[in-house]
TIMI-478663 format. One line per field, with one value per residue: z, y, x of N, C-alpha, C, O, CB in turn. Coordinates in nm, 2 decimals. Atoms other than C-alpha are relative to their C-alpha. Glycine has a CB too. Example, Ala and Ser with C-alpha at 12.3 -4.5 7.8 and 13.67 -1.06 7.14 Angstrom:
BEGIN
nzz 0.00/0.00
nyy -0.12/-0.11
nxx 0.09/-0.09
cazz 0.78/0.71
cayy -0.45/-0.11
caxx 1.23/1.37
czz 0.00/0.08
cyy 0.12/0.11
cxx 0.09/-0.08
ozz 0.07/0.09
oyy 0.12/0.22
oxx 0.19/-0.03
cbzz 0.12/-0.14
cbyy 0.00/0.05
cbxx -0.10/0.04
//
This chain:
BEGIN
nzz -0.10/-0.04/0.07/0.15/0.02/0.15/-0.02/0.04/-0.02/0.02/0.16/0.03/0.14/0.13/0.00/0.09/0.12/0.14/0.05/0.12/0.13/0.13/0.07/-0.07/-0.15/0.01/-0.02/-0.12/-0.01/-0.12/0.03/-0.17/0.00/-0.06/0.03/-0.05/0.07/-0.08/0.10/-0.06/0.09/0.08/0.15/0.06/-0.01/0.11/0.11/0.00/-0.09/-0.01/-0.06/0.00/-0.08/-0.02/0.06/0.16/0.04/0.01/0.10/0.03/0.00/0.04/-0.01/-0.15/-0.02/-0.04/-0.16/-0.11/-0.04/0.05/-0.04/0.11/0.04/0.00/0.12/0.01/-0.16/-0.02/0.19/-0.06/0.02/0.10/0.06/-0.10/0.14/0.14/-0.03/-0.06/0.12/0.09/-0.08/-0.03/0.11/0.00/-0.05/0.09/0.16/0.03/-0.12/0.04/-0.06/-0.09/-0.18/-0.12/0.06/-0.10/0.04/0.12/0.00/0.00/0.15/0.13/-0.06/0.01/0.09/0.10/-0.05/0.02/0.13/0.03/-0.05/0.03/-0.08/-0.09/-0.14/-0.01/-0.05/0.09
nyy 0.04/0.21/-0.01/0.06/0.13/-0.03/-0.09/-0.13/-0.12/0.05/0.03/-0.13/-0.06/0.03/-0.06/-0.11/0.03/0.05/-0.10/-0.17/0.03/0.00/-0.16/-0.07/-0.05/-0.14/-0.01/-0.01/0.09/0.05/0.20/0.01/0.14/0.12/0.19/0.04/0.00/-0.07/-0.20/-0.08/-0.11/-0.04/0.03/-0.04/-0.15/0.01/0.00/0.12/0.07/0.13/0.03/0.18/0.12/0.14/0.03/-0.06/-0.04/-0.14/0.01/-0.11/-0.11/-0.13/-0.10/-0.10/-0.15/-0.03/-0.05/0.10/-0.03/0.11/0.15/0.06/0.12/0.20/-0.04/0.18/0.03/0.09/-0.03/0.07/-0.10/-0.02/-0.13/-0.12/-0.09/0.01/-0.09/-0.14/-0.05/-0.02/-0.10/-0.08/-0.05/-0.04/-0.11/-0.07/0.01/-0.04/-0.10/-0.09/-0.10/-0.03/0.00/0.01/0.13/0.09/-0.06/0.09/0.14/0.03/0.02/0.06/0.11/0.09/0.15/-0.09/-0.02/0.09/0.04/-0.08/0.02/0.09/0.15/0.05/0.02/0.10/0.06/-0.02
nxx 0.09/0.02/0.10/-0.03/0.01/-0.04/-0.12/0.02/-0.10/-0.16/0.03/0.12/-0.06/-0.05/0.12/-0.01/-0.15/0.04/0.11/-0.08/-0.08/0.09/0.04/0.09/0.04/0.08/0.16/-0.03/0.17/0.00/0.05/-0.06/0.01/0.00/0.00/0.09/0.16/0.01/-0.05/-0.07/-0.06/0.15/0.04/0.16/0.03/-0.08/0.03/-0.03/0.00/-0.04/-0.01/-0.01/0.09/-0.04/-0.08/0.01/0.12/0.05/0.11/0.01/0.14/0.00/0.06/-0.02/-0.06/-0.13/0.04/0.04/0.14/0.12/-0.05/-0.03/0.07/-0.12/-0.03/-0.10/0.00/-0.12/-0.10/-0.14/-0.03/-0.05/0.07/-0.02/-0.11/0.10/0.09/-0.02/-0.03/0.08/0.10/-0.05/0.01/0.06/0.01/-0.06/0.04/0.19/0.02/0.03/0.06/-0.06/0.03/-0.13/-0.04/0.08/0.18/0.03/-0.01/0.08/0.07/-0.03/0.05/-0.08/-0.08/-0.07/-0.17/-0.06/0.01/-0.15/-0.10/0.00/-0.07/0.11/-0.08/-0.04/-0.18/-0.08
cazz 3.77/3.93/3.79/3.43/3.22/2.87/2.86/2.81/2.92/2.74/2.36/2.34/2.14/1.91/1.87/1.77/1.58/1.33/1.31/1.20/1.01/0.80/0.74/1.03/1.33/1.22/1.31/1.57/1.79/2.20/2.24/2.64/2.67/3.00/3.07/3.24/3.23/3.56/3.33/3.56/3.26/3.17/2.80/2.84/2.81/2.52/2.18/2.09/2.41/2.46/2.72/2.80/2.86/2.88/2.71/2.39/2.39/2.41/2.33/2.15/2.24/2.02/2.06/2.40/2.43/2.49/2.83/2.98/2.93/2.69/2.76/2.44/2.27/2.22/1.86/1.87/2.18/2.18/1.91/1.96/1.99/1.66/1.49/1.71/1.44/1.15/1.34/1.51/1.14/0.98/1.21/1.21/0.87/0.84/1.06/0.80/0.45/0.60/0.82/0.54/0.82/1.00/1.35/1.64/1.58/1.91/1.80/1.44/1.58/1.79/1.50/1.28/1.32/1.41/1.17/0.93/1.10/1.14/0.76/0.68/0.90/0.71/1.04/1.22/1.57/1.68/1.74/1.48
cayy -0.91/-1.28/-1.29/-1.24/-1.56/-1.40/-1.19/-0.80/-0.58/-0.80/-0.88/-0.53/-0.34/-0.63/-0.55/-0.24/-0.31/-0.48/-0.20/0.08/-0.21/-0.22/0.17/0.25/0.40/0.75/0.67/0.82/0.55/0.46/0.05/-0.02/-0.44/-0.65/-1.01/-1.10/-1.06/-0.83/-0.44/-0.31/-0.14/0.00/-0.18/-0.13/0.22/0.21/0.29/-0.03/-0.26/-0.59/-0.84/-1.22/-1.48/-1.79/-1.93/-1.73/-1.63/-1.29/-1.09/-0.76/-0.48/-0.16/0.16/0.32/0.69/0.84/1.01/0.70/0.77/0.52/0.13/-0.06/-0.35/-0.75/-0.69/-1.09/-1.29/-1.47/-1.45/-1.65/-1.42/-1.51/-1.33/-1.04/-0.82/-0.94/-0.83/-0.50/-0.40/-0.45/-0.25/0.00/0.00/0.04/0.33/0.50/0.37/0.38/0.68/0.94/1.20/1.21/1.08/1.03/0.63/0.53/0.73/0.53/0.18/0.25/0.33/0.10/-0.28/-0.53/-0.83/-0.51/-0.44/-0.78/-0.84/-0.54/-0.66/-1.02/-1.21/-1.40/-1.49/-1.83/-2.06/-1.97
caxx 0.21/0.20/-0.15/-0.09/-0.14/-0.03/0.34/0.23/0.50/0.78/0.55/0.34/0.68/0.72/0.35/0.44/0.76/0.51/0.27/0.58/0.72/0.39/0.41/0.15/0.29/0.21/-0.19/-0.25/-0.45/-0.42/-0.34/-0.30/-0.25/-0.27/-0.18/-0.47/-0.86/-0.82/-0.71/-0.51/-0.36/-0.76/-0.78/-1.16/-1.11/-0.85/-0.92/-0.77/-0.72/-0.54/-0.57/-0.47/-0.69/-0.48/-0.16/-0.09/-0.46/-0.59/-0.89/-0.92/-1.13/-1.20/-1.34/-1.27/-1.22/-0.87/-1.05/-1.19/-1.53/-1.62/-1.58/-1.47/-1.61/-1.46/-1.36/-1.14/-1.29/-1.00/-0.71/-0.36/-0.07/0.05/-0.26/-0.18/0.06/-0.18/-0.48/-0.34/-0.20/-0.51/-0.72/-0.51/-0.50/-0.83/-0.85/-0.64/-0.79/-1.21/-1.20/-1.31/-1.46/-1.14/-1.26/-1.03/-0.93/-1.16/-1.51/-1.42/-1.38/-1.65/-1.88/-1.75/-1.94/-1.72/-1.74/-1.67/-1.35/-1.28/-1.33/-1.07/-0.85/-0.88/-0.79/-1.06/-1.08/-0.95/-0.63/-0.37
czz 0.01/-0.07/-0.13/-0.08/-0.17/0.04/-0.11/0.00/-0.15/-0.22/-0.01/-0.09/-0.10/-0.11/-0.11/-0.07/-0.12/0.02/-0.06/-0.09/-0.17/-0.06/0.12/0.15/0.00/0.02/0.15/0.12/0.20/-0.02/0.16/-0.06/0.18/0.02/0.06/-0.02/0.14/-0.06/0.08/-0.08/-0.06/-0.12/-0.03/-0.11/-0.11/-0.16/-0.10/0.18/-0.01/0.18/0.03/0.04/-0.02/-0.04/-0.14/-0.07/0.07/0.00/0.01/0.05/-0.07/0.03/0.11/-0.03/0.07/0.20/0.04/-0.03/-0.07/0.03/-0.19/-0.03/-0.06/-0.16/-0.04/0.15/0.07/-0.20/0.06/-0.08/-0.17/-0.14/0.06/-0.11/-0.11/0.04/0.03/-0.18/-0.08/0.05/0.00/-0.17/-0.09/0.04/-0.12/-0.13/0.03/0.09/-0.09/0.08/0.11/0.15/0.05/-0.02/0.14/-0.05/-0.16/0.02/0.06/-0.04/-0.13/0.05/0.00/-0.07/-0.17/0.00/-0.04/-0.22/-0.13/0.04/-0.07/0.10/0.10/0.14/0.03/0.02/-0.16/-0.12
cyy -0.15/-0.02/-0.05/-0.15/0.04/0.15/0.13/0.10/-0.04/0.00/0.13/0.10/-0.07/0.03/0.10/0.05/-0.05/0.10/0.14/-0.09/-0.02/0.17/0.07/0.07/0.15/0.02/0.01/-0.05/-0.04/-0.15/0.04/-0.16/0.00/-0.11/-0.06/0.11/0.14/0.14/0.06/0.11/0.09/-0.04/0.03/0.12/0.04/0.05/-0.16/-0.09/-0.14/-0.09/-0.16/-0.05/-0.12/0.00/0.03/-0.01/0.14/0.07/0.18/0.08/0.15/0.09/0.14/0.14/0.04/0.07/-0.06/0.03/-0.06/-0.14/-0.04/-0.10/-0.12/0.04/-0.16/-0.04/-0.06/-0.05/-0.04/0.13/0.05/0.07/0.12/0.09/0.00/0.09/0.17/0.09/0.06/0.10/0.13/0.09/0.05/0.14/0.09/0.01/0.04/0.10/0.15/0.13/0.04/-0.02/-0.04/-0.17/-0.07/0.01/-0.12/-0.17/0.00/0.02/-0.09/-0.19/-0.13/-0.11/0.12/0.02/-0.12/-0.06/0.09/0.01/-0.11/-0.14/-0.04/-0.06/-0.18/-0.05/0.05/-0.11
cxx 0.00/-0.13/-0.03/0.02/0.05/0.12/-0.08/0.12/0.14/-0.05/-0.10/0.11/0.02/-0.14/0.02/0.11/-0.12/-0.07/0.09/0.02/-0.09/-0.01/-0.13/0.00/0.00/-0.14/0.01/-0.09/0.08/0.00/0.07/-0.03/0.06/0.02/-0.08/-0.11/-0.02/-0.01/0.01/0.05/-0.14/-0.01/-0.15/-0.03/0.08/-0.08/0.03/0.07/0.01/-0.02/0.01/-0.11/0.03/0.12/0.03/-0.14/-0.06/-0.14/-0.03/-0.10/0.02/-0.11/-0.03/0.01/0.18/-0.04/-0.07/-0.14/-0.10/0.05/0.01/-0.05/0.06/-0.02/0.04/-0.08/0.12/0.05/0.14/0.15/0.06/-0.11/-0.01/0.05/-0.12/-0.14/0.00/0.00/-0.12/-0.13/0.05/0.01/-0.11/-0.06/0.07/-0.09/-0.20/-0.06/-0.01/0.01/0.13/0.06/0.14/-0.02/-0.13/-0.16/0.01/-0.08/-0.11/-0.16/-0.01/-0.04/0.13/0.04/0.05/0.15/0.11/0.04/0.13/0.11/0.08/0.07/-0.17/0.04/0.02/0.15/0.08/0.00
ozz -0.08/-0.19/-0.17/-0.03/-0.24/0.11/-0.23/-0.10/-0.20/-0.31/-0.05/-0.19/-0.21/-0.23/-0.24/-0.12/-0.23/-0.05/-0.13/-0.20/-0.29/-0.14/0.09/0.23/0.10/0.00/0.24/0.15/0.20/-0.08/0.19/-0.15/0.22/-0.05/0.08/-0.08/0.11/-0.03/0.11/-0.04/-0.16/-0.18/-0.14/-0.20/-0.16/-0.16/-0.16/0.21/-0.06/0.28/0.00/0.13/-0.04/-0.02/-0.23/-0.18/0.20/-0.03/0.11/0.05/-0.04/0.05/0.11/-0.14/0.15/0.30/0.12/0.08/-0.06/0.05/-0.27/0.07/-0.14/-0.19/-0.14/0.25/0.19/-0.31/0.17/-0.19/-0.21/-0.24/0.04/-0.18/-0.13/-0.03/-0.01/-0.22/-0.14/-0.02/0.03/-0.20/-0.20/-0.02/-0.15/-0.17/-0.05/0.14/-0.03/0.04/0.19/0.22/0.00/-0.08/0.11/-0.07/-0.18/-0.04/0.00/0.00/-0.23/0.15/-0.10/-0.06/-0.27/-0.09/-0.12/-0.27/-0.24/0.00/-0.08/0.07/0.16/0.19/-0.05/0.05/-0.25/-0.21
oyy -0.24/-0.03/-0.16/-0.23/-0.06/0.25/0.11/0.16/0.04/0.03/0.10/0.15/-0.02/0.04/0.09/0.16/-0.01/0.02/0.23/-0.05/-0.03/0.21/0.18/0.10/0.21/0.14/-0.05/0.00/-0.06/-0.22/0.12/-0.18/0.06/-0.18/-0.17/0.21/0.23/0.20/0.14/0.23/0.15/0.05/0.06/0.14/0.15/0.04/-0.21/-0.03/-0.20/-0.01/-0.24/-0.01/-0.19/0.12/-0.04/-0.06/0.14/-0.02/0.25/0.04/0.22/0.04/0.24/0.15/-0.02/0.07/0.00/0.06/-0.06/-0.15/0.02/-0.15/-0.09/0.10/-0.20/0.03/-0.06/-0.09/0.00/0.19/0.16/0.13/0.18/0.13/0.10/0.18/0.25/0.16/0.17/0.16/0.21/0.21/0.10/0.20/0.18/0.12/0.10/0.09/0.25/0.22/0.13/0.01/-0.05/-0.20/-0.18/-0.07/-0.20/-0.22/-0.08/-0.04/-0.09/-0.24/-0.17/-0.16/0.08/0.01/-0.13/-0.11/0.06/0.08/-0.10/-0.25/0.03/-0.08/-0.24/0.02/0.05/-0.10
oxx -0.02/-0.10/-0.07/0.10/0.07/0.09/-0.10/0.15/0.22/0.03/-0.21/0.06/0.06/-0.13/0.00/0.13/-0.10/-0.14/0.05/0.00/-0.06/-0.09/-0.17/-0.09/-0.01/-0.19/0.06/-0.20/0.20/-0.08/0.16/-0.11/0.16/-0.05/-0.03/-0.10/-0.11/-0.11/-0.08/0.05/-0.11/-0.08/-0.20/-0.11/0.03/-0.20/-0.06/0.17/-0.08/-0.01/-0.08/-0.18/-0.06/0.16/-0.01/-0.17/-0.07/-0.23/-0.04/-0.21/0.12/-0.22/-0.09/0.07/0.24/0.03/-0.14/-0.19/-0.22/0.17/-0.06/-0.08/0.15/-0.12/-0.02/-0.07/0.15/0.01/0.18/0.15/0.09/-0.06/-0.12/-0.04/-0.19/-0.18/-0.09/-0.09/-0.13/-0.23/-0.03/0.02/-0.09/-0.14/-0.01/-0.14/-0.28/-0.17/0.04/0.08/0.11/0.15/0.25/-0.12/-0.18/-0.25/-0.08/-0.18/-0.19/-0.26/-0.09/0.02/0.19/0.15/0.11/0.24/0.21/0.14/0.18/0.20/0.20/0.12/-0.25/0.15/-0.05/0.25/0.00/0.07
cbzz -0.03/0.22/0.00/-0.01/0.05/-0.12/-0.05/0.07/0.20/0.13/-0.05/0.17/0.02/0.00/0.14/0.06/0.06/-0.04/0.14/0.04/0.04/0.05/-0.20/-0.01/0.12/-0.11/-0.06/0.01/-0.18/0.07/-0.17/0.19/-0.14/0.01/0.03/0.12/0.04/0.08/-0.11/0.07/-0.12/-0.01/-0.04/0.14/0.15/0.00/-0.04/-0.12/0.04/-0.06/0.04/0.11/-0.02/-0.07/0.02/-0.10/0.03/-0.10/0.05/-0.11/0.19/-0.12/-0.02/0.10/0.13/-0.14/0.02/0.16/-0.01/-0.17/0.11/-0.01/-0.07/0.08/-0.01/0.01/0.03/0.13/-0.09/-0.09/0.10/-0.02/-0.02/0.14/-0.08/-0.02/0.10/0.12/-0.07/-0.03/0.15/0.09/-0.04/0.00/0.16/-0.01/-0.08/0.03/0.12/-0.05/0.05/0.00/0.06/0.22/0.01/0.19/-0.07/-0.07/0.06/0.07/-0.04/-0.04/-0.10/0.06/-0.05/0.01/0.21/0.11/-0.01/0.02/0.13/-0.09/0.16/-0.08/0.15/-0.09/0.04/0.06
cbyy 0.06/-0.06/0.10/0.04/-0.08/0.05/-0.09/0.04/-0.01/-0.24/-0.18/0.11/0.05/-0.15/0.05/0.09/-0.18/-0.15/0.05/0.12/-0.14/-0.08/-0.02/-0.08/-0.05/0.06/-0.14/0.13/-0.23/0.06/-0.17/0.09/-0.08/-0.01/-0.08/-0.05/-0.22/-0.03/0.11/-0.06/-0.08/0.15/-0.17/0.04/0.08/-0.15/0.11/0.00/0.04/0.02/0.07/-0.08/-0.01/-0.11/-0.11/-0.07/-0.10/0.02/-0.13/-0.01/0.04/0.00/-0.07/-0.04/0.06/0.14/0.11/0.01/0.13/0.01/-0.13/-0.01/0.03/-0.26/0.13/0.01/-0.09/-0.15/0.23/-0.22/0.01/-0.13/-0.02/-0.04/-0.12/-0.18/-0.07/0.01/-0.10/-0.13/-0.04/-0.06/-0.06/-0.07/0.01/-0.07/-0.22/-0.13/-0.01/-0.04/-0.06/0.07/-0.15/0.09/-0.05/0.06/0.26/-0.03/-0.08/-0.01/0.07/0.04/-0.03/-0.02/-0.20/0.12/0.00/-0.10/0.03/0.11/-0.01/0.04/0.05/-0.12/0.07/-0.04/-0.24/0.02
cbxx -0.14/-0.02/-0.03/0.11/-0.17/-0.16/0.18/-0.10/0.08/0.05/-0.09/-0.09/0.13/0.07/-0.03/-0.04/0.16/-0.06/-0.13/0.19/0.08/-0.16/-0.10/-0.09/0.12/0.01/-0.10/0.02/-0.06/-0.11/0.10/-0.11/0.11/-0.04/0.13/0.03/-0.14/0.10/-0.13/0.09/0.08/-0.03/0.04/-0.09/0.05/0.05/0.07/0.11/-0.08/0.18/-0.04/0.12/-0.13/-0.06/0.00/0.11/-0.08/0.04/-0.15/0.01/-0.04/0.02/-0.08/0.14/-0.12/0.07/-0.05/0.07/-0.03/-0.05/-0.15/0.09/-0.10/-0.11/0.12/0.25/-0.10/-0.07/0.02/0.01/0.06/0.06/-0.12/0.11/0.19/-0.05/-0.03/0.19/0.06/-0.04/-0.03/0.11/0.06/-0.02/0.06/0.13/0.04/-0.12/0.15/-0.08/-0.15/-0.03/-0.14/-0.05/0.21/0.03/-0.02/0.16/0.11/0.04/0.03/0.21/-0.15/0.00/-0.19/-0.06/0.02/-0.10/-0.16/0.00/-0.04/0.05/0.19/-0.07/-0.10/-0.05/0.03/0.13
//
């Protein structure tokens, strides 16, 4: 999209090249990413959800429903793409290690308080 202000289509597999290469692409979790603030791609609605907001800046949202029916919540307001891998990983790897009860990965995240996430994730939000 002319629009777009952060490359989605082209950096969302290396994305998820670092999340098998850490051992985690067997979790089974929804990520839609956007390159602009517009979500043509729906990230709201995501379980995890990416979308640009500038020049290798971003900003996470977790918790959406797989059937659109819940909106998701700013998890990073803005995170440069090089905490992008670090962040995704760690969230992801939390869905795995603090998800005792099983839940579906979107009901977790959006149960789970965000500077908690962030804190299992070990990346904070900001420039790199």
């Amino acid at each position: 999209c002319g629009l777009a202000m952060t490359d989605a289509e082209n950096i969302l597999p290396a994305f998820v090249d670092g999340i098998d290469a850490a051992g985690l692409g067997d979790v089974d979790v929804v990520i839609r990413m956007t390159g602009c603030p517009n979500n043509c791609a729906r990230p709201p609605t995501a379980e995890i959800g990416i979308f640009g907001y500038g020049k290798n800046d971003h900003v996470v949202l977790v918790g959406g429903s797989r059937e659109g029916t819940r909106l998701a919540h700013v998890l990073y307001g803005r995170i440069s793409g090089e905490k992008m891998v670090p962040a995704l990983v760690g969230v992801i790897r939390a869905i795995r290690a603090h998800n005792p009860q099983g839940l579906p990965a979107g009901e977790f995240l959006h149960r789970t308080d965000p500077a908690q996430l962030r804190a299992w994730a070990g990346v904070e939000d900001g420039p790199a």
